[in-house]
N, C-alpha and C positions, 0 to 999 in steps of 0.2 A: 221279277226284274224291277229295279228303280229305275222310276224315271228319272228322264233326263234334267229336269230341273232340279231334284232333287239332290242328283251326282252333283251337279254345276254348284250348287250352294254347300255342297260338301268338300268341295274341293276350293271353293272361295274360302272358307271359314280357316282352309287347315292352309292356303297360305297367308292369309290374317295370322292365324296365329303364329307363326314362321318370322315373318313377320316382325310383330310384338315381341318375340321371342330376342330376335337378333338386333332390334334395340333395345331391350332390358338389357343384354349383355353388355351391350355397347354404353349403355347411360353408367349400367355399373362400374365396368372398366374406369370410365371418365372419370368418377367419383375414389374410385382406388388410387387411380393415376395423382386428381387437385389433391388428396392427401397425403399420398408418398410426398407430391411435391412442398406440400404445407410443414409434412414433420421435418422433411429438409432441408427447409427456410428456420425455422422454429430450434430445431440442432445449429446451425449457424449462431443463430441469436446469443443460444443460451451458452456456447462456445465464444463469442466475442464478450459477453458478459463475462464470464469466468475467469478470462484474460485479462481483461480491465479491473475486474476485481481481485487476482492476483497480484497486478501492476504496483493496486493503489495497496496493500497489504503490504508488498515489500518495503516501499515507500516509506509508510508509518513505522515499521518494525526496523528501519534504517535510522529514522528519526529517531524513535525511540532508544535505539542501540549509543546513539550519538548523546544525545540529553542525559544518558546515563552517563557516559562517558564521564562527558562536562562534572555531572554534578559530584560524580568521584571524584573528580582530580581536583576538584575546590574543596573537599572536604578531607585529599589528603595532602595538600599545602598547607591548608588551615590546621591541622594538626600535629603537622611539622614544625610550623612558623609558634602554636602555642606548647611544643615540648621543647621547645630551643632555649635555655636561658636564660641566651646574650639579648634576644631578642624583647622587646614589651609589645606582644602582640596584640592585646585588649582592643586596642584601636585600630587594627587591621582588618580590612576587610577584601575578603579575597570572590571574586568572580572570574566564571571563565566562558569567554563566547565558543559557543564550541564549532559556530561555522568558522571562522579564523583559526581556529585553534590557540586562542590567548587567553592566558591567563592576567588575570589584572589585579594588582595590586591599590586597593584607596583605604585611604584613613591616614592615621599620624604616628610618629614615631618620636622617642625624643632628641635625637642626634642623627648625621648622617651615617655613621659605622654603622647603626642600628637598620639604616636603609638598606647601605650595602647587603648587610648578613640578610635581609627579610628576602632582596634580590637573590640574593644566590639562595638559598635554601630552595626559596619557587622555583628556580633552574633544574636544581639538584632534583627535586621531587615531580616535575613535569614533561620529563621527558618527552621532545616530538611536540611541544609548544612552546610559543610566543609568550616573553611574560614583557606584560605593561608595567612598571613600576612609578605608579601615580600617587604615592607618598609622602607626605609635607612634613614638615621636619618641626617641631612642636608640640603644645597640646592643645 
């Protein structure tokens, strides 16, 4: 037979360990739990980042679409205005803002006909723009 002290310190140990047992579980659970919640937070993040970096992506490639634009359609006035004959285009200088959507006309010509024709061709060839005609009549 065991004695009684012996039962007694055998039955303390095993709920000791019970015990220990069902706060390990418990510590661990906790620690699953702060990380589920951590990768949850962390998913967020990197989902508002993505967003914001898509944002600013369309943005530029907006820009970018736009700046092309522009610098086509100054470069197909300018090619208009120097295959035109009536025209002396040498002294033209063609810019187009492309937030406005205008085309501008600076430099010189040497009569106003000459203005005229530079005017309308840039008409003619910019469709869906504003043309500034900023041309001095001289050399």
């Amino acid at each position: 037979m065991i004695p009684l002290n012996r039962r007694l310190s055998v039955c303390i140990c095993a709920a000791g360990l019970a015990l220990f047992s069902t706060a390990c579980r418990n510590t661990a659970a906790g620690f699953q739990r702060d990380a589920d919640d951590n990768t949850r937070k962390a998913a967020m993040k990197a989902g508002e980042a993505a967003e914001k970096a898509s944002e600013v992506t369309a943005v530029a490639a907006r820009n970018a679409t736009e700046a092309a634009e522009a610098a086509a359609q100054t470069v197909n006035v300018k090619t208009a205005l120097l295959a035109d004959k009536r025209v002396t285009a040498s002294g033209i200088d063609v810019d187009t803002d492309r937030s406005s959507r205008t085309v501008i006309l600076k430099g010189h010509v040497p009569n106003q006909e000459q203005k005229a024709i530079a005017e309308q061709i840039t008409i003619d060839r910019a469709p869906g723009y504003h043309v500034r005609n900023e041309l001095t009549i001289g050399n």
